[in-house]
N, C-alpha and C positions, 0 to 999 in steps of 0.2 A: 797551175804550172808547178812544176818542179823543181826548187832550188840546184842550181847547178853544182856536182859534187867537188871538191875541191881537187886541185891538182895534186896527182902521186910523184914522189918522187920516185926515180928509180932505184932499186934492190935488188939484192943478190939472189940470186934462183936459190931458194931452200925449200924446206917441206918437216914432215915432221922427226924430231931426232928421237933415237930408239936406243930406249934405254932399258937394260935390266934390272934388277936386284936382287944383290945375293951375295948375302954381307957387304956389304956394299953397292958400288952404283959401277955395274960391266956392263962397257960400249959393245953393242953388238950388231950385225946387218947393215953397216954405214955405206954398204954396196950398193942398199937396195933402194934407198931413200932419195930423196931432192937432193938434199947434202953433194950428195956426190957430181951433181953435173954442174959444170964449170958456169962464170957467171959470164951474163948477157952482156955484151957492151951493148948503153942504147946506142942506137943510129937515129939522131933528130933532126928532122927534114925543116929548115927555117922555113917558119907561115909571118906573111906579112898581111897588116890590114885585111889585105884584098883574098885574100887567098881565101878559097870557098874549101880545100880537102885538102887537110895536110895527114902525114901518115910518121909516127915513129913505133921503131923497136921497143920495146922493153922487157927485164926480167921477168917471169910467171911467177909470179910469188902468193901463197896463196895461208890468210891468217881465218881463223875461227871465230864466229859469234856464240854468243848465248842467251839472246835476249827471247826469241820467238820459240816455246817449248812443244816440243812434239810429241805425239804419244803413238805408239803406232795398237792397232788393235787387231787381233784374229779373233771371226766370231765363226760357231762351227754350228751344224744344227747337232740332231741329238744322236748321226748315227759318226759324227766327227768331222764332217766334209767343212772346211771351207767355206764359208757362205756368200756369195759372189755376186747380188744383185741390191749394195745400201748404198745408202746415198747420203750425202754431209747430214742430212736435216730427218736423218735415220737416229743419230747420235747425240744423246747429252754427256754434256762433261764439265764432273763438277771439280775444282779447285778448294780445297778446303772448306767442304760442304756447298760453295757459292756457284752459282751457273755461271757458263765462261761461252764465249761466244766464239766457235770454230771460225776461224779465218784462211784457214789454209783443210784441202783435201785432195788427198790422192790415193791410189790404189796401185800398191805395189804387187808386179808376179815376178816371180823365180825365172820367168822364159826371156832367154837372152838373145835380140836379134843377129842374123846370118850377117854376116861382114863378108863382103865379100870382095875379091882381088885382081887388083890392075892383071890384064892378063899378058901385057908386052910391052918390052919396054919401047922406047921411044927413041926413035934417030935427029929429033929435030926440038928446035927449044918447044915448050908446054906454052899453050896458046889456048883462050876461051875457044879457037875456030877450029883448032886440029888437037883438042884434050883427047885421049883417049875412055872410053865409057868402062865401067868396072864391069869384069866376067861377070856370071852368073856363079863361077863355082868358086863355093866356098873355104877357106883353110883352112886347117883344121888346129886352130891357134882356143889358148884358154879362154877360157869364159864364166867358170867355175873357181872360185878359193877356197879351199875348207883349212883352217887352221886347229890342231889338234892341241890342246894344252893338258899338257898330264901336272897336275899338283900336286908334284913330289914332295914337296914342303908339310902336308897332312895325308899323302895317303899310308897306308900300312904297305907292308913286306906284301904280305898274303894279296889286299887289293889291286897293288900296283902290277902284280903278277898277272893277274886274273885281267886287269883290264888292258893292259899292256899285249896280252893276247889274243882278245878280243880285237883289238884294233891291227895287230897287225893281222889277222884273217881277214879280218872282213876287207882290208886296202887291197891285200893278196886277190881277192875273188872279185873286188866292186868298180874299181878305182876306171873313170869312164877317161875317153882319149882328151876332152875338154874340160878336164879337171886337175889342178893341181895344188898338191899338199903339202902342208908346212907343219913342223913339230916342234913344242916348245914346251919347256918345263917352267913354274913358278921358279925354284932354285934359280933360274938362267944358265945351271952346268951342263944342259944338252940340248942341241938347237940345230932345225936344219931348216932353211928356206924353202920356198914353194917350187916344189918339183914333180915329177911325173913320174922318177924312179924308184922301182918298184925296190930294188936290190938297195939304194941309199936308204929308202924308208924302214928298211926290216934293219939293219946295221943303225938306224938310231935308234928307235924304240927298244932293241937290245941294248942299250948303252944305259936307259932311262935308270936309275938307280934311288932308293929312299932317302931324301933327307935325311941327317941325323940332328934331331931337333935338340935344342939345348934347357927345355921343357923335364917336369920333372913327371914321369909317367906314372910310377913306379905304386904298388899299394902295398908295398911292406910296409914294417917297421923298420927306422923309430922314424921317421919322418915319411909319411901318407902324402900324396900326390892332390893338389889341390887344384883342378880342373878352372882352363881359363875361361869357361862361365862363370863359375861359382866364385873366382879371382876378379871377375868383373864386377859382380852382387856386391863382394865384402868392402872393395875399394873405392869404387865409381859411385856404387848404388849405398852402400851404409847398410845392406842388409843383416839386421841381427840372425835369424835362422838361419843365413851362411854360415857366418859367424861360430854360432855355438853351435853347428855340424861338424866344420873344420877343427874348432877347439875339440870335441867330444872325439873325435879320431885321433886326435896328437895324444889324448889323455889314455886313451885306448893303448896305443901304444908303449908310451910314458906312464903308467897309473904311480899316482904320489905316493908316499908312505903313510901310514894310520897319521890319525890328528888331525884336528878340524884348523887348527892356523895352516898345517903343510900345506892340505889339501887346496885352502884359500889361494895358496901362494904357490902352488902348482899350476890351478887355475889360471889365475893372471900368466903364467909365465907362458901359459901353453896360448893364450888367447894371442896374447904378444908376438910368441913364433906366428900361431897363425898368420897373422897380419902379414909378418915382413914375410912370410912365405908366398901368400897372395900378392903381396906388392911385385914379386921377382916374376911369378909367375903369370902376372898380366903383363907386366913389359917385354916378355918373353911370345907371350901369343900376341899383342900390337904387334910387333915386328916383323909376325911370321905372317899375319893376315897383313900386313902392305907390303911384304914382298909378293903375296899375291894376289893384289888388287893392282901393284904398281905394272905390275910384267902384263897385264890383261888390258890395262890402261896403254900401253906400251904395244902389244899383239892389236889392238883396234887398232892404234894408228900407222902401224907397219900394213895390216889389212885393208885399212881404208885408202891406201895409194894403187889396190890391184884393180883391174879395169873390168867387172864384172861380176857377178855374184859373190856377197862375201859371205863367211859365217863360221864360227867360233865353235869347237866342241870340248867344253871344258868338261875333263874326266876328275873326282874330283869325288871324297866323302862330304865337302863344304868343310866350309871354316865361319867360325862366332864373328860378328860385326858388333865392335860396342858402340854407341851412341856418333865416338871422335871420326868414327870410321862410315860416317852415313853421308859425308861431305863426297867421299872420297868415292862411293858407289856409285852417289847421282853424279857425278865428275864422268865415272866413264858408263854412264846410260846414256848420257848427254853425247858422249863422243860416237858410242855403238850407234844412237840412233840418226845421230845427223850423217854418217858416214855411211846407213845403208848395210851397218855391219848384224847379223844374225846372231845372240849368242844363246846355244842349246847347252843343255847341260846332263851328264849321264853319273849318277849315282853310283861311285864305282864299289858301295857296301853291298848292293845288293840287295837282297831281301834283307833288310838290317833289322835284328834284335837284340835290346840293351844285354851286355855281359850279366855275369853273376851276381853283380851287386845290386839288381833291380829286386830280386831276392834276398831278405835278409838273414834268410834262414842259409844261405850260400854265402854269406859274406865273408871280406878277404879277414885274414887271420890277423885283429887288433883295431879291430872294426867295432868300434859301439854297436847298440842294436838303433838307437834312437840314430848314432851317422849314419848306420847303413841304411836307413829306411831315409832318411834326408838328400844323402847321400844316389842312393837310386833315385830319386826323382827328380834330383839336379843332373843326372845323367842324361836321363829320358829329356828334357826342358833343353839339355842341351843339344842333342843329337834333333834335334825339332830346329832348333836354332842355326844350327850347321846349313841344313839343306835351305832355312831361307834367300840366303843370297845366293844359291843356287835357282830356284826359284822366283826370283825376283826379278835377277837378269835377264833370264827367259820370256817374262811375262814383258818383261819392258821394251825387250826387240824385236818382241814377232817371233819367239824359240819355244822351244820343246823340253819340258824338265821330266828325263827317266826314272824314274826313285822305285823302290820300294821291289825290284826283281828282278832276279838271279840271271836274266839271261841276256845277259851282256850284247851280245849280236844283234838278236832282235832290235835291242836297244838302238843302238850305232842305224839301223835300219829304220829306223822310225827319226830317228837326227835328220838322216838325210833326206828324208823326203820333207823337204820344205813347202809350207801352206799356199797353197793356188793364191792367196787373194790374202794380202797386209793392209789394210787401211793406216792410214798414217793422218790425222788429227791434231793440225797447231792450231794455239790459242795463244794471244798475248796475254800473259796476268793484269787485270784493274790495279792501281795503286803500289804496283810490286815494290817493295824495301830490298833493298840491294844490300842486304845481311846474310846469306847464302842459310838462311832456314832452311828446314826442311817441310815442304808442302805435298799434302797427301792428295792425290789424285782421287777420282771415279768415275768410272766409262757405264754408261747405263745406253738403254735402247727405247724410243719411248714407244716402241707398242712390243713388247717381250712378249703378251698374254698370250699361251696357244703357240708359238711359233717354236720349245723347246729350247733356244739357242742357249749357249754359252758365251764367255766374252772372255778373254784372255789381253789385259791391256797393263801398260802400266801404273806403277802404283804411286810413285812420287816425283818428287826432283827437288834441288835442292835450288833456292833463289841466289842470280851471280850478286856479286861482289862488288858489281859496277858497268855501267850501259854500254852499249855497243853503241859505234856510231856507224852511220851509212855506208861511209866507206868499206870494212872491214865487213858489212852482211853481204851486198855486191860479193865483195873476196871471196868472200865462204859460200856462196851460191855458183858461181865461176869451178870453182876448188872442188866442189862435188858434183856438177857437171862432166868436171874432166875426166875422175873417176870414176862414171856411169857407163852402161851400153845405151841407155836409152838415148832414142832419137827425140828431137824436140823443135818444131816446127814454127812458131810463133813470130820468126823473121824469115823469110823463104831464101835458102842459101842452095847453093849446088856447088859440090866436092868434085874438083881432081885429082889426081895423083897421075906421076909418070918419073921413073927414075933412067938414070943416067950413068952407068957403070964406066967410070976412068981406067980401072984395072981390076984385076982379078979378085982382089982385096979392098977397093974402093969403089964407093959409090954415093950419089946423089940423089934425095927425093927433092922433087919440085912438089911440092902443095898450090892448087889454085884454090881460092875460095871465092865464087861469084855472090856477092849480097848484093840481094834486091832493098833500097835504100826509101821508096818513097812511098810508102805509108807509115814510116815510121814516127813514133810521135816525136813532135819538134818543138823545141821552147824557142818563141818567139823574140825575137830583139831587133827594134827596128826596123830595116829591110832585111833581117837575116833569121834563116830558119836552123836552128843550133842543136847537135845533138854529140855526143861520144858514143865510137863502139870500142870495144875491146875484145880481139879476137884470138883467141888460144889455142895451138895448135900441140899434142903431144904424142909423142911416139914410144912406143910399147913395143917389148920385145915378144916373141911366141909365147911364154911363160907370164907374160905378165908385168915385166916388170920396167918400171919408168927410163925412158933412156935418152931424150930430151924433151927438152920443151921452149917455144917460142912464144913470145906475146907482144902484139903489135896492137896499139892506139892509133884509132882512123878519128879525129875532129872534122866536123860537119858545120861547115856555117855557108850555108845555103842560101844565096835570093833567092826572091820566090819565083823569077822566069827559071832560075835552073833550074828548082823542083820539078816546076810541071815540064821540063822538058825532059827528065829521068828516061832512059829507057828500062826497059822491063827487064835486060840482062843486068844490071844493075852494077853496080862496081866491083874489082876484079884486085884481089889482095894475093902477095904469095910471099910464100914463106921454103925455105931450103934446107935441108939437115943433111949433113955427112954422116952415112950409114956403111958396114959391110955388109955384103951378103947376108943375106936371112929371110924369115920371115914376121913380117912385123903390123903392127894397127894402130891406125892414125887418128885419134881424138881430134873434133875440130868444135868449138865452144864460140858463139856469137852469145854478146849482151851488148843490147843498148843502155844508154845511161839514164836517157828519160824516162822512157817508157817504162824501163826494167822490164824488158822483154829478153827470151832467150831463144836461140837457135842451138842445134848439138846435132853432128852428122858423124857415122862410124866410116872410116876406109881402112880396109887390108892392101898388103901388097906381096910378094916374094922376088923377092930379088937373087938369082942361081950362081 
């Protein structure tokens, strides 16, 4: 038996708040969020004793877990396809070299079921005996989110150009009728929500402009530019060969006058600047990579509330991750992957070959020969380093990392065709310390031999902080339900819809939800057969985006003549939204408490 979960109290309808950064912390999209819709009064129907079905209102409120880690994987054979017939016990997965034992498996595709819509309304109240049955013909409402993220904060003049026009061609020629596009900068100074229009879309991506970083770039003299790698090396890491590469350039520049005491004390002074030069210029790249991990963290959760395919295309040369900043990655792998979010990622250098100084027979004018050869290889180490967390995030959501050519389109074309077949692989970790380390994954296949395949999975995560309890996983299973298309069967429910137009400008949807209640599992008390559902109802505008939401708790405390005298139509739950004119799609989410079982049904409507 199942311990029974504790009672919720009631909450305000919120969801997740969206925040930017860019020099600070800019409120942005508070339209589009939970925030915005007004909160629930419950309505609590007194249950005495006796009462076998009591039914209240409450808030949708929906919080995050982290205990149960997913890893999602594409495995492709050797000519790139998808590979689309494994199975859990296809898969080992090891946890910091240690076998973990998959407990959770599913197989995600890109194909998002046909909704389809009430075809008339209704003259009479909504009845299980006179519902009306959904058309066949479908709307032609989103189902598709791709969120564009240009990294103004690292890209160049010349890149941001290039890719910047890239993207808007390819939207120009591509952009399909159940797809809709949203643009966002790291900076947070240019931003448009997820829309369809083609004419908004070209008027932002012109607006998209380069950071001006407060980083010191520069390879003159008398003070050489000390790259926030090599600012990570001298600071974080202690490394000498940083060190006296950095010094050998300042001295480059600066050379001491004759005599071996100057020289001594030229030396020190130059190692000294080094330092504080590195010191500025790493706190200057921290800040600049978590305004672009914060906004990406921030773009997931704005994405993970749209009702349909979601996925990320970070445009982007990559930016350094130092050690502080590896909390903050598995932070939002954790978020991309529980939410279903895709994130790809497009190389916006191109064919990228290190500048001049990889050469040191080309080095910049006050360049040692021993910096400049140091020097180029902390370049090369670094531009390697860049593209990791580009790469990273990819591998970790089920995405695609463009790198290494020049043709930008193709690229963007290759983004968008998302992998036939995500396997998605949770494991709960043995022993797990709730110190937020970081633990290295590995997806292995045990019969590889002959078969060619490849594996594209993720590579780590970082252990939370502190446990999740029951309650709050329910939530967070609810919560991603809602935001799915997928239908899910496990509790047998039937959906109606039928609206009710007051006036030209107002109107009514009735929701019926019939749940068949008796095979459900019941924790026994007594003469009573006890259970909770919790049932979520939310409604989506054409675009996508959240516009309310209902949640009613149905308790269950059953004798056992009434179970067996259940009928098959089963109990009959409805719920009401004041809607205008449009066209819109109804989310309907069943969970039971014991069982933790789920139902998920989609309905469209248009209301003229």
């Amino acid at each position: 038996m199942h311990p029974r979960p504790p009672e919720r109290k009631s909450e305000q309808l919120s969801g997740f708040s969206h925040r930017f950064w860019a020099r600070g912390t800019l409120a942005l999209l508070a339209h589009s969020s939970f925030a915005q819709t007004p909160a629930l009064s419950p309505q609590i129907v007194a249950a005495s004793p006796q009462t076998e079905i009591t039914t209240h209102d409450a808030p949708a409120t929906f919080r995050s877990g982290v205990n149960l880690v997913l890893v999602p994987v594409v495995v492709r054979d050797r000519a790139g396809h998808a590979v689309a017939n494994l199975q859990k016990d296809d898969f080992l997965l090891y946890d910091r070299s240690k076998p973990q034992v998959i407990i959770k498996f599913s197989i995600e595709t890109p194909a998002t079921p046909v909704v389809s819509a009430v075809s008339e309304p209704a003259g009479q109240e909504l009845s299980p005996a006179n519902a009306p049955r959904s058309s066949t013909t479908p709307l032609e409402i989103a189902t598709r989110f791709v969120a564009y993220v240009f990294d103004d904060v690292h890209l160049s003049v010349a890149d941001l150009g290039q890719s910047r026009q890239a993207v808007t061609r390819y939207l120009s020629d591509s952009l399909e009728a159940v797809t809709r596009v949203a643009i966002f900068t790291t900076s947070g100074r240019t931003t448009l929500d997820f829309t369809d229009d083609r004419q908004k879309l070209r008027e932002t991506l012109n607006h998209i402009q380069p950071w001006v970083s407060l980083a010191n770039t520069s390879q003159d003299c008398p003070n050489p530019a000390i790259p926030y790698y090599m600012a990570d090396l001298i600071v974080n890491q202690n490394n000498q060969q940083a060190l006296t590469a950095a010094t050998a350039d300042y001295l480059a520049c600066n050379p001491p006058p004759p005599g071996t005491t100057q020289q001594q004390a030229a030396q020190q002074q130059a190692q000294s600047l080094a330092r504080a030069s590195a010191q500025q210029q790493l706190s200057i790249g921290d800040q600049e990579t978590r305004y672009a991990t914060g906004v990406l963290r921030d773009i997931v959760g704005r994405i993970a509330v749209m009702p349909g395919s979601r996925s990320i295309v970070l445009v982007s040369p990559g930016f350094y991750l130092t050690i502080d900043h590896r909390i903050d990655e598995s932070d939002l792998m954790e978020r991309a992957i529980r939410a279903n979010v895709t994130i790809n990622s497009l190389d916006a250098r191109g064919l990228y070959i290190p500048g001049p100084e990889a050469d040191a027979s080309q080095r910049q004018p006050g360049t040692s020969v021993a910096g400049g050869i140091s020097k180029s290889q902390y370049q090369r180490d670094s531009a390697l380093a860049n593209e990791d967390v580009m790469a990273e995030l990819a591998d970790a959501t089920g995405g695609t990392f463009f790198h290494n050519n020049n043709d930008l389109r193709e690229g963007l074309k290759r983004l968008a065709a998302q992998p036939d077949f995500i396997y998605v692989l949770g494991f709960s970790p043995q022993n797990l310390k709730f110190d937020g380390n970081f633990h290295q994954l590995k997806v292995t296949l045990k019969n590889p031999a002959g078969a060619g395949y490849t594996l594209q999975a993720r590579r780590g995560y970082s252990a939370p902080k502190h446990a999740i309890d029951p309650e709050e996983q329910a939530r967070d299973e609810i919560r991603e339900a809602i935001y799915s298309r997928e239908e899910l069967h496990d509790i047998p429910v039937d959906l109606n819809l039928q609206f009710f137009k007051s006036s030209e400008v107002q109107a009514k949807l009735s929701v019926l939800a019939r749940v068949d209640i008796r095979n459900l599992r019941y924790r026994k008390v007594s003469d009573r057969n006890n259970d909770k559902l919790t049932i979520v109802s939310g409604v989506f505008d054409r675009n996508g985006n959240f516009i309310s939401g209902l949640e009613k708790i149905v308790e269950l405390r059953l004798r056992d003549e009434t179970l067996a005298k259940l009928p098959a139509s089963g109990i009959n739950i409805r719920s009401t939204f004041d809607l205008t004119p449009g066209s819109y799609v109804l989310r309907l989410v069943v969970r039971d408490a014991e069982g933790q079982t789920m139902a998920a049904r989609n309905g469209a409507v248009q209301i003229p």
